[in-house]
N, C-alpha and C positions, 0 to 999 in steps of 0.2 A: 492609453494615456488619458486617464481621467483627469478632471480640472480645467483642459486646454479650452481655452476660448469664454472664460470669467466663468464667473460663479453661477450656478444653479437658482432659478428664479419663477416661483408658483404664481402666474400671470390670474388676474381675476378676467372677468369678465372684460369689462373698461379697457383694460391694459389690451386685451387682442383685437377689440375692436379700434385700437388709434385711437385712446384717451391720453393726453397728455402729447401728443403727436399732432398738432396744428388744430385743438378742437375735437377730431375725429371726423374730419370731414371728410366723406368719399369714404369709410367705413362698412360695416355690415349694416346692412338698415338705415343709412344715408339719413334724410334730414340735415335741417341746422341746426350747429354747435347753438348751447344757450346764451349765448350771447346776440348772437344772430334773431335767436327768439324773441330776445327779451327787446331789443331793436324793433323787431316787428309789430311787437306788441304794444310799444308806447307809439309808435308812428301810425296803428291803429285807433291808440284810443283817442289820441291829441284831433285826429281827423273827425271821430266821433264827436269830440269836445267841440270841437269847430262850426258842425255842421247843427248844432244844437245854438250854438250862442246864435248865428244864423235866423235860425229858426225864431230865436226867442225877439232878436231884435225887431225883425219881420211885421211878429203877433204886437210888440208895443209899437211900434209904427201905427199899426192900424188903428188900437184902442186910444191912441192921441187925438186919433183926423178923426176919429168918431166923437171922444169929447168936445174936442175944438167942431165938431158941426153942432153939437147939442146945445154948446154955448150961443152958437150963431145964433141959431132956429134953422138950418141948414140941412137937418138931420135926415137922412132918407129915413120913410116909413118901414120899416122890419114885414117880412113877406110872414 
């Protein structure tokens, strides 16, 4: 009984690993779905963004209290 049980279907790659099946999560070669990636990814660089603005406010803090001493006469002598 040929036919029985639908039609005949030349699966790619993607298709047998559970593409189109929740992502493919839990798959052959595992990882995360790209979205899951792409998640990780801005939640990486936003941290990176973060830890830089940080950084920068930091270094203009300093070079204010160093002005604001040059203006005084307050200035510590530079080693």
């Amino acid at each position: 009984m040929l036919g029985v049980g639908g039609s005949r279907r030349n699966l790619g790659r993607e298709a047998l690993r559970g593409a189109g099946r929740g992502g493919g999560v839990g798959g052959v070669g595992g990882g995360l779905d790209p979205q899951a990636r792409k998640r990780e990814l801005l939640r990486r660089l936003e941290e990176q963004r973060k830890q830089r603005e940080q950084r920068e406010q930091r270094g203009q803090r300093g070079q204010r209290e160093q002005r604001r001493e040059e203006a005084d006469g307050t200035a510590r002598p530079s080693p």
